[in-house]
PDBQT receptor file of N, H, CA, C and O in Angstrom, charges set to zero:
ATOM      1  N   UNK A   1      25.679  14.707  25.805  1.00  0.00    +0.000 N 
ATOM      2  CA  UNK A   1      26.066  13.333  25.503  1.00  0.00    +0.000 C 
ATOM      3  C   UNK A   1      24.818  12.582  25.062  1.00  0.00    +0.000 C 
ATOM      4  O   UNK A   1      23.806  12.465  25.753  1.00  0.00    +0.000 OA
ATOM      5  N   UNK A   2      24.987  12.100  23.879  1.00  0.00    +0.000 N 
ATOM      6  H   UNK A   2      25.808  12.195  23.318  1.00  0.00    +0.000 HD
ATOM      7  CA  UNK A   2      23.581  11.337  23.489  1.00  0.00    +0.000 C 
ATOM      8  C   UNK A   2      24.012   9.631  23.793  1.00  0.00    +0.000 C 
ATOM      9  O   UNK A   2      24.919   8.881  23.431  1.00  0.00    +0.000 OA
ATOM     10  N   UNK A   3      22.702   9.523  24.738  1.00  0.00    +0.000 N 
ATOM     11  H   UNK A   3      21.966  10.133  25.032  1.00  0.00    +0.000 HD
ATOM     12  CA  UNK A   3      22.925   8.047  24.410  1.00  0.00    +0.000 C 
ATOM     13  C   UNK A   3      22.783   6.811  23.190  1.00  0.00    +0.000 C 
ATOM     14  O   UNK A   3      21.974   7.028  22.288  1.00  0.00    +0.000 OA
ATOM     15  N   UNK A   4      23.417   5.778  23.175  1.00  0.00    +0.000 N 
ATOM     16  H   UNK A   4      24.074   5.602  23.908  1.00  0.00    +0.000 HD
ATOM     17  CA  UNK A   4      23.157   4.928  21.971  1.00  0.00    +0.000 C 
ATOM     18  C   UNK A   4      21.763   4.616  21.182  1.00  0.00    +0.000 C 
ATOM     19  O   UNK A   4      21.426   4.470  20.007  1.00  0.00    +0.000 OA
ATOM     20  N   UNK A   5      21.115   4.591  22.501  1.00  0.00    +0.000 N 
ATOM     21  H   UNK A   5      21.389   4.710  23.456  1.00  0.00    +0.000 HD
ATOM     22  CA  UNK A   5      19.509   4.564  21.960  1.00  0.00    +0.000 C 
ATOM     23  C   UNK A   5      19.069   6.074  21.476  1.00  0.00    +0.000 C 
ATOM     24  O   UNK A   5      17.851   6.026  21.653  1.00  0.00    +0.000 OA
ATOM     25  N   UNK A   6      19.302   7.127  21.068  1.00  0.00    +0.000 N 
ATOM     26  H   UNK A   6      20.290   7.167  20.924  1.00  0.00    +0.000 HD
ATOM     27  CA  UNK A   6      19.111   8.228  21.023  1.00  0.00    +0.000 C 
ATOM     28  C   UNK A   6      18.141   8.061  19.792  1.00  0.00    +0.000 C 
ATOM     29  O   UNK A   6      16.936   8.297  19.698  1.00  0.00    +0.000 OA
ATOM     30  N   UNK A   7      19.409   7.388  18.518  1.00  0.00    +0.000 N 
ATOM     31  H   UNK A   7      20.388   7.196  18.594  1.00  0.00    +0.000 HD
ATOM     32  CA  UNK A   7      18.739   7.633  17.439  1.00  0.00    +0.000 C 
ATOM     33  C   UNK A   7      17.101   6.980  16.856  1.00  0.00    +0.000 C 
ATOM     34  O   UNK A   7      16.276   7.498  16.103  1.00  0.00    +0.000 OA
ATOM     35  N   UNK A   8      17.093   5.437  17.692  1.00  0.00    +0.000 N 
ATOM     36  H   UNK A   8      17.763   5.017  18.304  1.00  0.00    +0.000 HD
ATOM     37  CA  UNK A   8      15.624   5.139  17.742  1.00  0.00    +0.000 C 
ATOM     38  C   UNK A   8      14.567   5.658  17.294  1.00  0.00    +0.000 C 
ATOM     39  O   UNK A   8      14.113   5.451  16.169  1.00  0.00    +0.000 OA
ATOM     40  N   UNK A   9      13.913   6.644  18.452  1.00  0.00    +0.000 N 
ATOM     41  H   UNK A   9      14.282   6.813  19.366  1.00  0.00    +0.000 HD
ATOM     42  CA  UNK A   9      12.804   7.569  17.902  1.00  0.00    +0.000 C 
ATOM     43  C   UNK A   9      13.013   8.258  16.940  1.00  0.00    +0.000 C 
ATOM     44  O   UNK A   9      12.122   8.713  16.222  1.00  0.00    +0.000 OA
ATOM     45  N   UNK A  10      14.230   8.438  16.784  1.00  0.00    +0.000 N 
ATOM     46  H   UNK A  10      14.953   8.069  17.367  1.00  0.00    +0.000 HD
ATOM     47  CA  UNK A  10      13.799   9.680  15.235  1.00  0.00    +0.000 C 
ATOM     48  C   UNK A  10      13.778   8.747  14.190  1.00  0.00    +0.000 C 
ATOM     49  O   UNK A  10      13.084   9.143  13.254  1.00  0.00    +0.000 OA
ATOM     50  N   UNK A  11      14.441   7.327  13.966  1.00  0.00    +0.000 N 
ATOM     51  H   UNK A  11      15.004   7.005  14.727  1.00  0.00    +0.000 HD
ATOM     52  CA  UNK A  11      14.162   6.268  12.878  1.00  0.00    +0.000 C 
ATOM     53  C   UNK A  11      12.327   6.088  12.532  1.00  0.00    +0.000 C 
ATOM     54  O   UNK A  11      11.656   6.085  11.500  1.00  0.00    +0.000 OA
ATOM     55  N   UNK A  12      11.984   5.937  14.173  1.00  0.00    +0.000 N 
ATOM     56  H   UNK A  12      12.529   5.939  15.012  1.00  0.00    +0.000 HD
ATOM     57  CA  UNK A  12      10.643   6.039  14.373  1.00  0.00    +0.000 C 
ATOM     58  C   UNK A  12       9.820   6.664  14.112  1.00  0.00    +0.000 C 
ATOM     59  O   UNK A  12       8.633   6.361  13.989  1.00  0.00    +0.000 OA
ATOM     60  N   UNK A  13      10.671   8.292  13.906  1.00  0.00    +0.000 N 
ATOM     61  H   UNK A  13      11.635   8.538  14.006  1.00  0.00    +0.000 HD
ATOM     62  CA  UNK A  13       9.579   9.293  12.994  1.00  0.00    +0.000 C 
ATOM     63  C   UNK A  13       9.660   9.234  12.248  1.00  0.00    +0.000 C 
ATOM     64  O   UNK A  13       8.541   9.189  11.737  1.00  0.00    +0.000 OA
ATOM     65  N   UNK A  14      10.935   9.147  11.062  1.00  0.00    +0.000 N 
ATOM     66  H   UNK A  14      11.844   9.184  11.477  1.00  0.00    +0.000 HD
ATOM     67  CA  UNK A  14      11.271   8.797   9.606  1.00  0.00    +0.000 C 
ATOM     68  C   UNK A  14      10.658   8.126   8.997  1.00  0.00    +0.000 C 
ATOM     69  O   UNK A  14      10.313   8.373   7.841  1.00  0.00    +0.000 OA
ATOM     70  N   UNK A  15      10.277   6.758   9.854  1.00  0.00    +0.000 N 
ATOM     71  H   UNK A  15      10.557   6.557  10.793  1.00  0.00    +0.000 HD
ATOM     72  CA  UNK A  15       9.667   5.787   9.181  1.00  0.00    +0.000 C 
ATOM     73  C   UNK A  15       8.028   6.015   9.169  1.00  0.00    +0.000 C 
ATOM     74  O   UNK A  15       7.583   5.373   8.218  1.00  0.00    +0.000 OA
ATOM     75  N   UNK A  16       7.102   6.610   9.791  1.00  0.00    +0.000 N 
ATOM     76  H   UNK A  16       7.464   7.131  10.564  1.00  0.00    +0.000 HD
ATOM     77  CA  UNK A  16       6.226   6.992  10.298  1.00  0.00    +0.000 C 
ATOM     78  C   UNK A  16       5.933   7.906   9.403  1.00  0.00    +0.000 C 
ATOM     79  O   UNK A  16       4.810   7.834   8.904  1.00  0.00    +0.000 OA
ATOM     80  N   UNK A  17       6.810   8.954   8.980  1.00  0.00    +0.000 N 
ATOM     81  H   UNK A  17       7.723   9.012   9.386  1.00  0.00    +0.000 HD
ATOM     82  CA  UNK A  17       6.671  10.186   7.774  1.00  0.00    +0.000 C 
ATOM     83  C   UNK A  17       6.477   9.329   6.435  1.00  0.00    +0.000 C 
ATOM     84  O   UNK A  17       5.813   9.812   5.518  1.00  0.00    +0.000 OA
ATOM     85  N   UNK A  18       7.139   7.868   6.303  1.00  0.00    +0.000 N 
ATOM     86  H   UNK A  18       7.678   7.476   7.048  1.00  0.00    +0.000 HD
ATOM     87  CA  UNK A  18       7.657   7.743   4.801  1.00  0.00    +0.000 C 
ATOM     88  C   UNK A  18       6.368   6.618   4.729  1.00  0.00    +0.000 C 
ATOM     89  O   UNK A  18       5.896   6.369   3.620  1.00  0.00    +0.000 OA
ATOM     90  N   UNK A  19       5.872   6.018   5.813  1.00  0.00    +0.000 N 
ATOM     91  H   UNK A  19       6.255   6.219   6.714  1.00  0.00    +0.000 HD
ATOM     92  CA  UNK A  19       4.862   5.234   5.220  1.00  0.00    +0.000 C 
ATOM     93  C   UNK A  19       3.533   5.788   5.730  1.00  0.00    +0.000 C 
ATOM     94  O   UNK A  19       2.664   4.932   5.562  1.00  0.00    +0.000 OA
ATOM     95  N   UNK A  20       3.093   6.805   6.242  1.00  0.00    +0.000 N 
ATOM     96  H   UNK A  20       3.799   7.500   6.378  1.00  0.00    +0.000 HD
ATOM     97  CA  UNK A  20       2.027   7.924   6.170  1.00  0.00    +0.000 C 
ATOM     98  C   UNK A  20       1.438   7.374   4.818  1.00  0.00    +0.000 C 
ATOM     99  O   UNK A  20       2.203   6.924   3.964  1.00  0.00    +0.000 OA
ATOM    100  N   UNK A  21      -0.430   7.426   4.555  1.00  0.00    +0.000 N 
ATOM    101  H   UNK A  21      -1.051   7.792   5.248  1.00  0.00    +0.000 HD
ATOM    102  CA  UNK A  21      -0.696   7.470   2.886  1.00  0.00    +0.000 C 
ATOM    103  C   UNK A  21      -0.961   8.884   2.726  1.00  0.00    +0.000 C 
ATOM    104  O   UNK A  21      -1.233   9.697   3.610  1.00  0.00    +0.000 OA
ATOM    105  N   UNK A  22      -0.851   9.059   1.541  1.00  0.00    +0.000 N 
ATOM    106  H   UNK A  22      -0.630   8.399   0.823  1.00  0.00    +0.000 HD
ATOM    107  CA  UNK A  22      -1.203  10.282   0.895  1.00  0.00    +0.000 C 
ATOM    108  C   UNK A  22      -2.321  10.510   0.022  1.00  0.00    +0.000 C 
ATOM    109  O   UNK A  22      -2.598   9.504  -0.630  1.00  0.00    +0.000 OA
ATOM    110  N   UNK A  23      -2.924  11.328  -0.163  1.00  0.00    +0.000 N 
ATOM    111  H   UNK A  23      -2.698  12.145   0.367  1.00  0.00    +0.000 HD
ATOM    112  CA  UNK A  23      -4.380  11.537  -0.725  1.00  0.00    +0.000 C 
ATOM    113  C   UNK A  23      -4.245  10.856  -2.267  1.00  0.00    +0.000 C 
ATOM    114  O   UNK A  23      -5.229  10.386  -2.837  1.00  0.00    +0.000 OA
ATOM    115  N   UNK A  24      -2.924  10.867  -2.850  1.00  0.00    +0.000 N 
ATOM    116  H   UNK A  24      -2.124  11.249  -2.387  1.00  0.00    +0.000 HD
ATOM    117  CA  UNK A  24      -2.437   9.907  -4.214  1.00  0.00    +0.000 C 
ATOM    118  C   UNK A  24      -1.897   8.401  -4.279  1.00  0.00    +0.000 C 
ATOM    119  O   UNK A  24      -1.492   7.684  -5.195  1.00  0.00    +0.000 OA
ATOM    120  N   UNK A  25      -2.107   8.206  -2.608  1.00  0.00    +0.000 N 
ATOM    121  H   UNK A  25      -2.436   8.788  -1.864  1.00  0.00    +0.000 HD
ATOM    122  CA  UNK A  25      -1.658   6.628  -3.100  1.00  0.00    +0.000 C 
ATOM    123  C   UNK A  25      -2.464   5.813  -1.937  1.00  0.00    +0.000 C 
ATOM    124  O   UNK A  25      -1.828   5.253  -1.044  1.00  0.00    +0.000 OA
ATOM    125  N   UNK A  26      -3.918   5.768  -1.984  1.00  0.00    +0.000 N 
ATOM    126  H   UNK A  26      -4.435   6.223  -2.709  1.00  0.00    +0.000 HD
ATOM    127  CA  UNK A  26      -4.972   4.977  -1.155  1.00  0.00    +0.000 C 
ATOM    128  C   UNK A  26      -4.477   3.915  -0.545  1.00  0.00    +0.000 C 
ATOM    129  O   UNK A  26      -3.668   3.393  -1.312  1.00  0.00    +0.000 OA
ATOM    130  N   UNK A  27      -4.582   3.129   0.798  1.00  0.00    +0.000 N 
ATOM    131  H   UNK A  27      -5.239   3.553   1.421  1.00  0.00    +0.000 HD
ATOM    132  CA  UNK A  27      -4.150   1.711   0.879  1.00  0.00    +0.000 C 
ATOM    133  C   UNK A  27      -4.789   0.550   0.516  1.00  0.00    +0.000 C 
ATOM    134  O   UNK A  27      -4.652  -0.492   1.156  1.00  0.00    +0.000 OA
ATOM    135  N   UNK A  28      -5.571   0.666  -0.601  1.00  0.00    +0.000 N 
ATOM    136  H   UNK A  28      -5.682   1.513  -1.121  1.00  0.00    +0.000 HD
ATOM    137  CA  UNK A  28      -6.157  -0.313  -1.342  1.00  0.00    +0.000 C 
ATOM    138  C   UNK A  28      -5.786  -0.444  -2.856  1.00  0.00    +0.000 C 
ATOM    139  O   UNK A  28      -6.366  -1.035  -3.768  1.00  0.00    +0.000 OA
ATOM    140  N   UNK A  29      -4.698   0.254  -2.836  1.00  0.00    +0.000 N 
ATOM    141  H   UNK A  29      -4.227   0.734  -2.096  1.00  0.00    +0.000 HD
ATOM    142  CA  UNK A  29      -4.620   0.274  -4.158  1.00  0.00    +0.000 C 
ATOM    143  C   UNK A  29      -3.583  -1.032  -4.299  1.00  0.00    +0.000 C 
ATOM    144  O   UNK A  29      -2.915  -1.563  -3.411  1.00  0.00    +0.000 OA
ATOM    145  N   UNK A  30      -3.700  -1.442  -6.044  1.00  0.00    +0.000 N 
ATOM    146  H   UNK A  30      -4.242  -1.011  -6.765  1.00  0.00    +0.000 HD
ATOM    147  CA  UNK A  30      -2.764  -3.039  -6.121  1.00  0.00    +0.000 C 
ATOM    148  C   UNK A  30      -1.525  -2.257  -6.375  1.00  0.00    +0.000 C 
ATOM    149  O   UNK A  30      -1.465  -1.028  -6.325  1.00  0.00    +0.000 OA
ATOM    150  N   UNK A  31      -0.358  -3.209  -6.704  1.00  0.00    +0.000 N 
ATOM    151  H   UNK A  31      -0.407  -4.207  -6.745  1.00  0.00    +0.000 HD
ATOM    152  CA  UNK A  31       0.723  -3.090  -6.801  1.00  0.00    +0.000 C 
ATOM    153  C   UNK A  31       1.457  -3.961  -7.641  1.00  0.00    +0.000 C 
ATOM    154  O   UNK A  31       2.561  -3.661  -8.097  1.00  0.00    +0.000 OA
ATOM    155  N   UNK A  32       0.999  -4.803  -7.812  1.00  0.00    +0.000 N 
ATOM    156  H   UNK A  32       0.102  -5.046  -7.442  1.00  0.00    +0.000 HD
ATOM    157  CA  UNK A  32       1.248  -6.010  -8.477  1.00  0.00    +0.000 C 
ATOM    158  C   UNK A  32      -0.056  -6.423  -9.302  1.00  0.00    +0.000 C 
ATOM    159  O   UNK A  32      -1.146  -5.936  -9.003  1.00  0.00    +0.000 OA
ATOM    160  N   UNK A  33       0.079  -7.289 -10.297  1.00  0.00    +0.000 N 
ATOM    161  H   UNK A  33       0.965  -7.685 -10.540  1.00  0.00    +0.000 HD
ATOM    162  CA  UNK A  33      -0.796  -7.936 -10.771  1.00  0.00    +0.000 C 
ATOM    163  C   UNK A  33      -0.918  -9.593 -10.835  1.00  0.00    +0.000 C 
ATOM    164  O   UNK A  33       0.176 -10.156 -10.852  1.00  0.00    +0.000 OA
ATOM    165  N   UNK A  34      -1.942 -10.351 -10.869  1.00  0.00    +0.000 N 
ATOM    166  H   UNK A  34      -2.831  -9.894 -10.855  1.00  0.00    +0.000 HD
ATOM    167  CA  UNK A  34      -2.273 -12.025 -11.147  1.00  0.00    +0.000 C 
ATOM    168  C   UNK A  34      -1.630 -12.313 -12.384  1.00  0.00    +0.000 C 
ATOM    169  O   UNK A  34      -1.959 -11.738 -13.422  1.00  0.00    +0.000 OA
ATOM    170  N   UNK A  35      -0.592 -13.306 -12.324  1.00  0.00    +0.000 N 
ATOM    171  H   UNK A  35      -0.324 -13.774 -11.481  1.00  0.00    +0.000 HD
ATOM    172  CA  UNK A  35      -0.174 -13.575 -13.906  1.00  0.00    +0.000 C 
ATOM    173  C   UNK A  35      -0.645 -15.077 -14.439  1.00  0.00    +0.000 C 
ATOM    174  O   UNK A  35      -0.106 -15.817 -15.262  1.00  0.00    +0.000 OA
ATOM    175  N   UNK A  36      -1.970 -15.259 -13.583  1.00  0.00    +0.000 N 
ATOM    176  H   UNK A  36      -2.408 -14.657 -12.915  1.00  0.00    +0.000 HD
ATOM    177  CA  UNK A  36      -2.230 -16.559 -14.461  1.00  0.00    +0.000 C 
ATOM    178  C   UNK A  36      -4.172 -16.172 -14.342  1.00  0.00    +0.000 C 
ATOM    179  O   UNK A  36      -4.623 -15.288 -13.614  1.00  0.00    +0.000 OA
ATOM    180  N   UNK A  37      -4.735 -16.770 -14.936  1.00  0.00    +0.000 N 
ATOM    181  H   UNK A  37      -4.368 -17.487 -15.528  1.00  0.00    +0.000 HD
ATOM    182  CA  UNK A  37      -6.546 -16.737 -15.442  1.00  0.00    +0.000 C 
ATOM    183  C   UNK A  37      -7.144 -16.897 -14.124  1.00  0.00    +0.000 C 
ATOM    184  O   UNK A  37      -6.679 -17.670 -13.286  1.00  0.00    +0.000 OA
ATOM    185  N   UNK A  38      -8.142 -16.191 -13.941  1.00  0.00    +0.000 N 
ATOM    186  H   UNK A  38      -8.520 -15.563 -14.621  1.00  0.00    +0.000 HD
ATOM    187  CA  UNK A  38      -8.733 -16.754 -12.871  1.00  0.00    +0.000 C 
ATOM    188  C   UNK A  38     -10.243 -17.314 -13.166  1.00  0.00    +0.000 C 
ATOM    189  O   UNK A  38     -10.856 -17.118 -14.216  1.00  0.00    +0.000 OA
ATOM    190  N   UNK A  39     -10.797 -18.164 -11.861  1.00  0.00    +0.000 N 
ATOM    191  H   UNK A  39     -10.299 -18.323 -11.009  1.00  0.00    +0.000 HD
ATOM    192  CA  UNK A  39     -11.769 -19.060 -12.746  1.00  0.00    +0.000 C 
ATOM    193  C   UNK A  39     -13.046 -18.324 -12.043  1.00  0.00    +0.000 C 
ATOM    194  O   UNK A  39     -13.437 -18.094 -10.899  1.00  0.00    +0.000 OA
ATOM    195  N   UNK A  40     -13.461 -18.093 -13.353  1.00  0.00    +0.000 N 
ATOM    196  H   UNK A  40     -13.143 -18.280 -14.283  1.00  0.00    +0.000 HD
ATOM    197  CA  UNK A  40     -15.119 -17.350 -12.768  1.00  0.00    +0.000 C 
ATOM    198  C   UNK A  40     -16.246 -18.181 -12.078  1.00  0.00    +0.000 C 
ATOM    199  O   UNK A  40     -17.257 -17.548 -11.774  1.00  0.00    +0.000 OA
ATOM    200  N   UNK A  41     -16.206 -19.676 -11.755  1.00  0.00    +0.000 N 
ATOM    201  H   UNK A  41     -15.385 -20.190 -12.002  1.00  0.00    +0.000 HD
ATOM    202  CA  UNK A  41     -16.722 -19.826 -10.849  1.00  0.00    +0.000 C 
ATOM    203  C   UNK A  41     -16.615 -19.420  -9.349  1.00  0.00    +0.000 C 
ATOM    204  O   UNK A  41     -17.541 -19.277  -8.550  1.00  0.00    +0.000 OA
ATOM    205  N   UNK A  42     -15.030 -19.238  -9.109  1.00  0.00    +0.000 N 
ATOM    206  H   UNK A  42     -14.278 -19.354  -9.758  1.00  0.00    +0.000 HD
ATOM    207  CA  UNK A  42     -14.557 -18.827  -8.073  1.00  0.00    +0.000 C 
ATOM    208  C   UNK A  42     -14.808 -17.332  -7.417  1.00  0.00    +0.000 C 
ATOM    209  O   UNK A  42     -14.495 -17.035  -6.265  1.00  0.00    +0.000 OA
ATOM    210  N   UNK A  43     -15.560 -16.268  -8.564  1.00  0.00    +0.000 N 
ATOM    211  H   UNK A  43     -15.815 -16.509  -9.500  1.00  0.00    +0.000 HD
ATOM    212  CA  UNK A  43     -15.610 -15.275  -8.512  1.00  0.00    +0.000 C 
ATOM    213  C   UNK A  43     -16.993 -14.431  -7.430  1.00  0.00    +0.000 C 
ATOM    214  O   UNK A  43     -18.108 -14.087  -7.824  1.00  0.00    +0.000 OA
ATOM    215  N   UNK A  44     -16.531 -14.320  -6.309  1.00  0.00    +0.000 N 
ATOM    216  H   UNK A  44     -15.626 -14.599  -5.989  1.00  0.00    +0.000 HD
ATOM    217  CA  UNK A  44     -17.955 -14.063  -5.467  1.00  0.00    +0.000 C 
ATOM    218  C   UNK A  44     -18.078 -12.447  -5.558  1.00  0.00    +0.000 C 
ATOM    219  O   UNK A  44     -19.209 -12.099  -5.222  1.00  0.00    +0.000 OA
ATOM    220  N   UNK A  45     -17.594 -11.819  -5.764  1.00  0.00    +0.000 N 
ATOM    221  H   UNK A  45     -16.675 -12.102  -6.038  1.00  0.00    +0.000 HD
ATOM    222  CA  UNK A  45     -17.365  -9.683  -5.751  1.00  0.00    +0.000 C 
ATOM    223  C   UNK A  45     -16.105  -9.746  -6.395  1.00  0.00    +0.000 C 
ATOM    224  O   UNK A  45     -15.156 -10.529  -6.353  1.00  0.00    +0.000 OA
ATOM    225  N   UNK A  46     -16.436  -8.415  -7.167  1.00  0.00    +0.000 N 
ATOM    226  H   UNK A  46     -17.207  -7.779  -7.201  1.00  0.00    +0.000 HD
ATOM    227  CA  UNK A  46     -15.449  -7.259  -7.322  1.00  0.00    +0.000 C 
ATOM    228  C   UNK A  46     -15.729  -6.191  -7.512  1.00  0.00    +0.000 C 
ATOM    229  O   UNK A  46     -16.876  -5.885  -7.837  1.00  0.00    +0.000 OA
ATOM    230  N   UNK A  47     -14.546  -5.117  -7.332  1.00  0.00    +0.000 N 
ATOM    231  H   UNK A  47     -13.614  -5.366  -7.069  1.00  0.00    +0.000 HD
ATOM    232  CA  UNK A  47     -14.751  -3.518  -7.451  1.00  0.00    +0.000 C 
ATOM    233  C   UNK A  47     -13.687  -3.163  -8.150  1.00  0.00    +0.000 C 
ATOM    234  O   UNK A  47     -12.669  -3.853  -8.196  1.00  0.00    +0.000 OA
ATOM    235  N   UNK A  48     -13.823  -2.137  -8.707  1.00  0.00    +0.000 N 
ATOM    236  H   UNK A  48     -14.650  -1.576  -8.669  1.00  0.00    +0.000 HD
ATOM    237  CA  UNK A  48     -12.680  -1.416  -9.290  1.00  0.00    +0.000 C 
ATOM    238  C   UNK A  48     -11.591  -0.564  -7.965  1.00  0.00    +0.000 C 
ATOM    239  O   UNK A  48     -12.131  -0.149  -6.940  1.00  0.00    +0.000 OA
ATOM    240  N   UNK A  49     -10.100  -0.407  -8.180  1.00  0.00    +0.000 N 
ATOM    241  H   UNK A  49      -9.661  -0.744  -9.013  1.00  0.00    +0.000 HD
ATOM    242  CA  UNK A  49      -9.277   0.134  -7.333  1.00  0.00    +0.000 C 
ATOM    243  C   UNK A  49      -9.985   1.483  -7.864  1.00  0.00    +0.000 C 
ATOM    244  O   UNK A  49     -10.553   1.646  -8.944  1.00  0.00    +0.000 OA
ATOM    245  N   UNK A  50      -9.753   2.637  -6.550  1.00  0.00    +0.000 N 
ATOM    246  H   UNK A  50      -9.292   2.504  -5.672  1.00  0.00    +0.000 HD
ATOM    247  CA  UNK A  50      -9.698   4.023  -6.708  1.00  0.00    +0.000 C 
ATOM    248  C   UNK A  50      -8.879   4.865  -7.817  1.00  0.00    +0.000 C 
ATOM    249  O   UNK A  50      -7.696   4.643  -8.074  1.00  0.00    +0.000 OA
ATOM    250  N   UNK A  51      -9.537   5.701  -8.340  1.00  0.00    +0.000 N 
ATOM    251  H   UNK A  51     -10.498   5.881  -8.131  1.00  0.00    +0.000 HD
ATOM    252  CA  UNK A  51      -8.838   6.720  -9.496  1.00  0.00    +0.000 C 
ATOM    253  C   UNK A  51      -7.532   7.058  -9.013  1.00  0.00    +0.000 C 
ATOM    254  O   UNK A  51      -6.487   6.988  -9.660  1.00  0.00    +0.000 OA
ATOM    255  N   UNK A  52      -7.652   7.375  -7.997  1.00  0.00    +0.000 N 
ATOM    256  H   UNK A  52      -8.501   7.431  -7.471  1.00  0.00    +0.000 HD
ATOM    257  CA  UNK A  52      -6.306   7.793  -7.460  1.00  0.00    +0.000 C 
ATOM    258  C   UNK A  52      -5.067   6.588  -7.466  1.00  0.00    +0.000 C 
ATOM    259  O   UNK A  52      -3.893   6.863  -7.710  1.00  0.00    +0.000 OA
ATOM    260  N   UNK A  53      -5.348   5.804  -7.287  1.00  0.00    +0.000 N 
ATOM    261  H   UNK A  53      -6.302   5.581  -7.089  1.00  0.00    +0.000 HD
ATOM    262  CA  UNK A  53      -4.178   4.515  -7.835  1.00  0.00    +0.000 C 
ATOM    263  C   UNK A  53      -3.166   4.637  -8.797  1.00  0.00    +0.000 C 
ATOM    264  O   UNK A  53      -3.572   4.673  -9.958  1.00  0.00    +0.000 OA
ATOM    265  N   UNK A  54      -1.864   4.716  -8.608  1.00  0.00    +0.000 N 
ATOM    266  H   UNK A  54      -1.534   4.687  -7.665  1.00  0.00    +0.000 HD
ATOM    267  CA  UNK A  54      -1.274   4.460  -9.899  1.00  0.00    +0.000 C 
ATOM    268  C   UNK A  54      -1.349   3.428 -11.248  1.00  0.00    +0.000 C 
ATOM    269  O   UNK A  54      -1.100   3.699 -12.422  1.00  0.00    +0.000 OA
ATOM    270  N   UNK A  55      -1.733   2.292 -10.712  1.00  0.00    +0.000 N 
ATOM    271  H   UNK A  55      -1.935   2.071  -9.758  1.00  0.00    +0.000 HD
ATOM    272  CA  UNK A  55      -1.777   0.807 -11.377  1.00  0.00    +0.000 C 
ATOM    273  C   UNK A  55      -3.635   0.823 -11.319  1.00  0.00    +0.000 C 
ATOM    274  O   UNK A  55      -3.920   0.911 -10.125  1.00  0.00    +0.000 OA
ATOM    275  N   UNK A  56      -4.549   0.785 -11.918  1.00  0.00    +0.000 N 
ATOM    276  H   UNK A  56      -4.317   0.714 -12.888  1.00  0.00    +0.000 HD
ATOM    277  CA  UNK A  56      -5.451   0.822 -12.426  1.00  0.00    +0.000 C 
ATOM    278  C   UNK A  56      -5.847  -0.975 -12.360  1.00  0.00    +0.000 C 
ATOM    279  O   UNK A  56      -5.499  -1.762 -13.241  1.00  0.00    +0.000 OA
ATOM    280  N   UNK A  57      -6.637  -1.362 -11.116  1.00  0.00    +0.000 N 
ATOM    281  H   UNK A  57      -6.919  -0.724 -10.400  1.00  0.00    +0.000 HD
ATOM    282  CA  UNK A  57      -7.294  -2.726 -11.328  1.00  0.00    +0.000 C 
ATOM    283  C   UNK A  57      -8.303  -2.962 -10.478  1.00  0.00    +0.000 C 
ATOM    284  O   UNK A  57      -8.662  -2.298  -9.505  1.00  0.00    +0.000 OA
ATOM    285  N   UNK A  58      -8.842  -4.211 -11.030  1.00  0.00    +0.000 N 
ATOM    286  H   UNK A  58      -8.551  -4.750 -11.820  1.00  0.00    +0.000 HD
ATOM    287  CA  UNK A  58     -10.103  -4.931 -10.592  1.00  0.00    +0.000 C 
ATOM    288  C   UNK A  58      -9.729  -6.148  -9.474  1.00  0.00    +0.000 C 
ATOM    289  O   UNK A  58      -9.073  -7.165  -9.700  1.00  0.00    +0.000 OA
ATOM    290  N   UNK A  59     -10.376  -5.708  -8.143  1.00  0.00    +0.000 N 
ATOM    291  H   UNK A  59     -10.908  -4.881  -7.960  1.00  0.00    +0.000 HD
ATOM    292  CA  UNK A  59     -10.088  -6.812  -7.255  1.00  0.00    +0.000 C 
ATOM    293  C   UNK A  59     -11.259  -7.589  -6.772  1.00  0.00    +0.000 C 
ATOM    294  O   UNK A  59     -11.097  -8.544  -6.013  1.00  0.00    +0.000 OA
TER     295      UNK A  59
């Protein structure tokens, strides 16, 4: 007899498997992009995202 709470933990592993990173998708990588100018006084650093990124940018 499984109880109601049964299924819980395994949601818990599912979810745990599906947001794991993978050696192809870094957690620094963007996802989105800025759709308006930004002002280069405001600009104190940047770096380029990792090769491994799908979306290719400067943060």
């Amino acid at each position: 007899v499984l109880s109601p709470t049964a299924p819980v933990p395994f949601l818990c592993w599912v979810t745990g498997l599906c947001s794991a990173p993978s050696p192809y998708a870094p957690t620094e990588c963007c996802f989105s992009y800025t759709k308006h100018a930004l002002r280069f006084a405001n600009l104190k650093n940047f770096y380029e995202t990792s090769k491994e990124c799908f979306f290719p940018a400067v943060v």
